[in-house]
C-alpha positions in Angstrom: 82.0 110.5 118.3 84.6 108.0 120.0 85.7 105.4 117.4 86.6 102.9 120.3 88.3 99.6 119.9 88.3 98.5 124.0 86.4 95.1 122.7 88.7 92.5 124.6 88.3 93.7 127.8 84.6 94.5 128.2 84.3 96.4 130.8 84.4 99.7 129.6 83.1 103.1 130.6 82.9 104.6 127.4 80.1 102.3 126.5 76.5 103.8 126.7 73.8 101.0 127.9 71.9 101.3 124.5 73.3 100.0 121.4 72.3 98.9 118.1 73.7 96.9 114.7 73.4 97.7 110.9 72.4 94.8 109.1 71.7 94.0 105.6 68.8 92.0 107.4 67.8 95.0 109.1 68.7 96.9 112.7 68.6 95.6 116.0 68.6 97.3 118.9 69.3 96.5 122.6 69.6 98.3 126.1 71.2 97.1 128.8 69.0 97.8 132.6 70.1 96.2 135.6 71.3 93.2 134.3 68.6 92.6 132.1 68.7 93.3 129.0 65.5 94.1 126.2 66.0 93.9 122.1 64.0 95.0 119.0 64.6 94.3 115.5 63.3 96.3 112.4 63.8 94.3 108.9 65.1 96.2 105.9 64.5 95.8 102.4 66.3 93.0 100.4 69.9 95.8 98.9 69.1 97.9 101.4 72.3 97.9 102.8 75.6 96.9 100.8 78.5 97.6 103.4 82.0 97.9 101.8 84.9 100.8 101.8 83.0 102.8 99.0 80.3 104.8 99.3 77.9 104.9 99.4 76.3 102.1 101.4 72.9 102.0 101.4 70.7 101.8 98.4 67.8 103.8 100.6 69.3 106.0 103.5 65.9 107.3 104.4 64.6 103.2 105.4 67.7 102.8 106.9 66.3 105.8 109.3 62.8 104.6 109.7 64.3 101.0 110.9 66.8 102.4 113.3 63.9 104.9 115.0 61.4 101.6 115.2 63.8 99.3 116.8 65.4 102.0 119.2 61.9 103.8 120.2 60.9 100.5 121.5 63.9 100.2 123.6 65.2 103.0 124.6 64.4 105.1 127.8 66.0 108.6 128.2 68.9 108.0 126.6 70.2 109.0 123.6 73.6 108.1 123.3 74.3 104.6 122.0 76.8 102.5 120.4 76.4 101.5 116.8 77.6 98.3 115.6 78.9 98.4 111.8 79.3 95.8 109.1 82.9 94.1 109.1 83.0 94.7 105.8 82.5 98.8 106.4 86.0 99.2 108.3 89.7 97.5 107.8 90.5 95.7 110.8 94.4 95.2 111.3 97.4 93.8 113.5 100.4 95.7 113.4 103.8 95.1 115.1 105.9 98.3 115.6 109.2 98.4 117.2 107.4 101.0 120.6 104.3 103.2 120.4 104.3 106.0 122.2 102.4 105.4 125.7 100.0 108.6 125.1 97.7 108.1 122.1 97.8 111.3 120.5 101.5 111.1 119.9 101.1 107.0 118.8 97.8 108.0 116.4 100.0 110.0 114.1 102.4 107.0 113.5 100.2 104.5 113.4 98.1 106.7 110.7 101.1 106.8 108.6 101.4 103.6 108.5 98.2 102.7 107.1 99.0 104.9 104.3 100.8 101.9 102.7 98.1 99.5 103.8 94.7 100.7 103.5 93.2 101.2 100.2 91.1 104.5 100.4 92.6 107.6 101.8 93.8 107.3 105.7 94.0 111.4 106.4 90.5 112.0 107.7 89.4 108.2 108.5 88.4 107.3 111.9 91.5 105.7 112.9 91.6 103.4 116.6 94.0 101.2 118.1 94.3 98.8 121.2 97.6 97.6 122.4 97.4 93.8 122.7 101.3 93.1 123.7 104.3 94.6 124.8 107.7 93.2 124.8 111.4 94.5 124.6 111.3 95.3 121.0 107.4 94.7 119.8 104.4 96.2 120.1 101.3 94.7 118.8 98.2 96.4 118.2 94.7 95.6 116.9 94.0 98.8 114.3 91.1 99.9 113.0 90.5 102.4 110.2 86.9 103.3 108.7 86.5 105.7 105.4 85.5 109.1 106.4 82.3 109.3 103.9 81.3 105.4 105.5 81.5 106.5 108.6 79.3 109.9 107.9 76.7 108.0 106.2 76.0 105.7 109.5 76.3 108.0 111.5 74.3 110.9 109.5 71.3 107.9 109.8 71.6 107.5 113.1 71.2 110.5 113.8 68.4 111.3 111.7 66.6 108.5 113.9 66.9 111.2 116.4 70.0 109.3 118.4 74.1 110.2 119.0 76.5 107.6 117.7 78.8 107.9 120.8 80.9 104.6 119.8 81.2 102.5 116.8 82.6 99.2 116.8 82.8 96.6 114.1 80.3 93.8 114.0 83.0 91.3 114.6 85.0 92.9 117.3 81.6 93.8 119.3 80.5 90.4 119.4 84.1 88.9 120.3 82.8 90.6 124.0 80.1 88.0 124.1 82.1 85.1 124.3 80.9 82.9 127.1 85.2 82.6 128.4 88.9 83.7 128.1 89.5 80.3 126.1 91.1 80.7 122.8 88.2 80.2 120.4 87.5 80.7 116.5 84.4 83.0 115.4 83.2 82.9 112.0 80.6 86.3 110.9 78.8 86.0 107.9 77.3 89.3 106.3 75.8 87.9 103.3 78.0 88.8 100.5 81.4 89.1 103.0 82.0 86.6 105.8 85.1 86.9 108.8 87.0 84.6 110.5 88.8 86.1 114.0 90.7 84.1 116.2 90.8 85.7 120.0 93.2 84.1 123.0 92.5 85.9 126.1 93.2 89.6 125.7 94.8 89.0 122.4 92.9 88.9 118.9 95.5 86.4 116.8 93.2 86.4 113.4 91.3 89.4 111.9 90.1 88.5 108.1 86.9 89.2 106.3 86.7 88.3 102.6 84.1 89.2 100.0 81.8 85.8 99.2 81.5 84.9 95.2 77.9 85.7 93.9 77.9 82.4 92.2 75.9 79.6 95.1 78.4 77.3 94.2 81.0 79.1 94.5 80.1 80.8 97.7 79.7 77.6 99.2 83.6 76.8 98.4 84.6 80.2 99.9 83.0 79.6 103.3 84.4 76.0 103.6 87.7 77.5 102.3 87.5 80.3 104.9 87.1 78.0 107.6 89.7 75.5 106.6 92.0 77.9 106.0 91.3 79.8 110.3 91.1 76.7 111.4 94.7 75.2 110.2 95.7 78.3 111.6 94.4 78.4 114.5 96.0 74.7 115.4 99.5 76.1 114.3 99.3 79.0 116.4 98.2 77.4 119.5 98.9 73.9 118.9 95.5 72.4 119.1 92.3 72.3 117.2 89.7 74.6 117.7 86.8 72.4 119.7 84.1 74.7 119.1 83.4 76.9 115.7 81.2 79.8 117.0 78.6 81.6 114.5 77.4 85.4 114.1 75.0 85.7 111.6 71.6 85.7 110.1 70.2 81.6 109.8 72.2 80.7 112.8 74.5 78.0 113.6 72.2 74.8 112.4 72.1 76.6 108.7 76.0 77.4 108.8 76.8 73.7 109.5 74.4 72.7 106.8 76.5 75.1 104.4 79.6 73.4 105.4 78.6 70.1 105.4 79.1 69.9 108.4 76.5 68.1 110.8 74.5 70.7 112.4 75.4 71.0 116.1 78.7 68.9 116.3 80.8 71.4 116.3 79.3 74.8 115.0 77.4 76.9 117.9 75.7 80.4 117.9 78.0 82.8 119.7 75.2 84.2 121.5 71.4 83.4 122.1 68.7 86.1 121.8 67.5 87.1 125.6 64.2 86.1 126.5 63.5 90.1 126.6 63.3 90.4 123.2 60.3 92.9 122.3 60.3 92.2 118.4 60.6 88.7 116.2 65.0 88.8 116.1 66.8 86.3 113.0 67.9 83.7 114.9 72.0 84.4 114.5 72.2 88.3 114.8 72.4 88.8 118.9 75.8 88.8 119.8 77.0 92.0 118.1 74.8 94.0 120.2 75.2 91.6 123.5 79.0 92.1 123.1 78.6 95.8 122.5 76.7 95.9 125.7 79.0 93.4 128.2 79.8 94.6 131.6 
């Protein structure tokens, strides 16, 4: 399994042309065939999933299965090898400055391991640990980091595979579907997950803003949290690049339309879907979900 972070520059070789995304809503799937490319959704039971850093995550492993073989059966050709798109809230996404990083990885993994120690809140030893180097100066290196619980990653990858397919990548929802913007242009994505929702902030080939929070149960409260969210990605996406973001764009079940209408926001003024489902969709897709597995794909 190749726990790969290569998300900011998409064209990469270690990505097979068959992917597919863990939902609470339920599993979509995608392939990728000369330039076209065909989806398929299979809906999962309301609890299903749960993602978060404890395990386990889902309530009933063995529908998790049935729904991954539906929607990649219908897709997939001979291929078995795919990458699987997990839950924001499954991993810790970080940026770290160091003072240098080694240039070859397995003498840099060991340092940046041991310095998640201090910062991750479930034992770092045998996570899967990735990183991507997004600058390099004099006396900085910045890096996007990514570090998943052993027993998380082992339980999505244990269903895949009892679908009868190989989890050859895994990327996090948010970080897949940052390949699926539609330009370089510094732009503000907002993922919401049902109970956890991320705000990510990418300029070019550099991800400025990485957060994901945990939404209140409480309606009212969960409303406050999202605008609270934004406000708060927003403000500092105008310091940091010194204007204000033009376009908010959306992942996530409802679509755009419903996330404006959350806000209080008028619906299409400034809130878009990050991506649109294909017109080679073979199943009924929740408008909102498509760009985690369009990014995952992008050539």
């Amino acid at each position: 399994m190749e726990f790969s972070l290569r998300i900011l520059s998409s064209n990469s070789s270690l990505r097979p042309d068959l992917a597919c995304e863990i939902t609470p809503d339920g599993v979509l799937a995608a392939r990728q065939t000369g330039g076209q490319m065909v989806m398929a959704f299979a809906p999962l039971a309301a609890d299903t999933v749960q993602p978060g850093l404890s395990a386990p995550n889902f309530a009933d492993q063995a529908g998790v299965v049935v729904a991954l073989r539906k929607a990649l059966d219908e897709v997939a050709l001979r291929g078995k090898r795919l990458t699987l798109v997990v839950p924001d809230a499954a991993v810790r996404v970080l940026i770290l400055d160091f003072d240098s990083l080694p240039v070859k990885a397995q003498d840099a993994l060991p340092i940046v391991r041991f310095r998640l120690r201090k910062l991750a809140p479930f034992d770092v030893e045998d996570a899967a640990v990735s990183y991507q180097v997004m600058r390099q100066e004099k006396e900085l290196t910045r890096a996007l980091v990514t570090v998943m619980p052993a027993a998380i990653r082992a339980e999505y990858e244990d269903a895949v595979r009892a679908a009868g397919y190989e989890p050859g990548v895994v990327l996090p929802s948010t970080l897949a579907a940052l390949a699926a913007l539609p330009t370089g242009d510094a732009a503000l994505v907002i993922n919401r997950n049902h109970s956890s929702l991320t705000t990510a902030i990418a300029n070019s080939n550099e991800l400025l803003l990485h957060r994901t929070l945990e939404l209140s149960a409480n309606e009212a409260s969960r409303r406050d949290d999202l605008a609270q969210a934004v406000s708060v990605a927003a403000a500092y996406f105008e310091d940091t690049l010194q204007a204000e973001p033009r376009v908010l764009y959306y992942v996530g079940a409802g679509g755009a339309e419903e996330f404006a209408r959350a806000l209080g926001t008028e619906a299409g003024s400034v809130v878009r879907d990050l991506a649109a489902t294909p017109a080679g969709a073979m199943s009924a897709i929740p408008k909102g979900l498509a760009a985690g597995v369009m990014g995952a794909l992008a050539s």
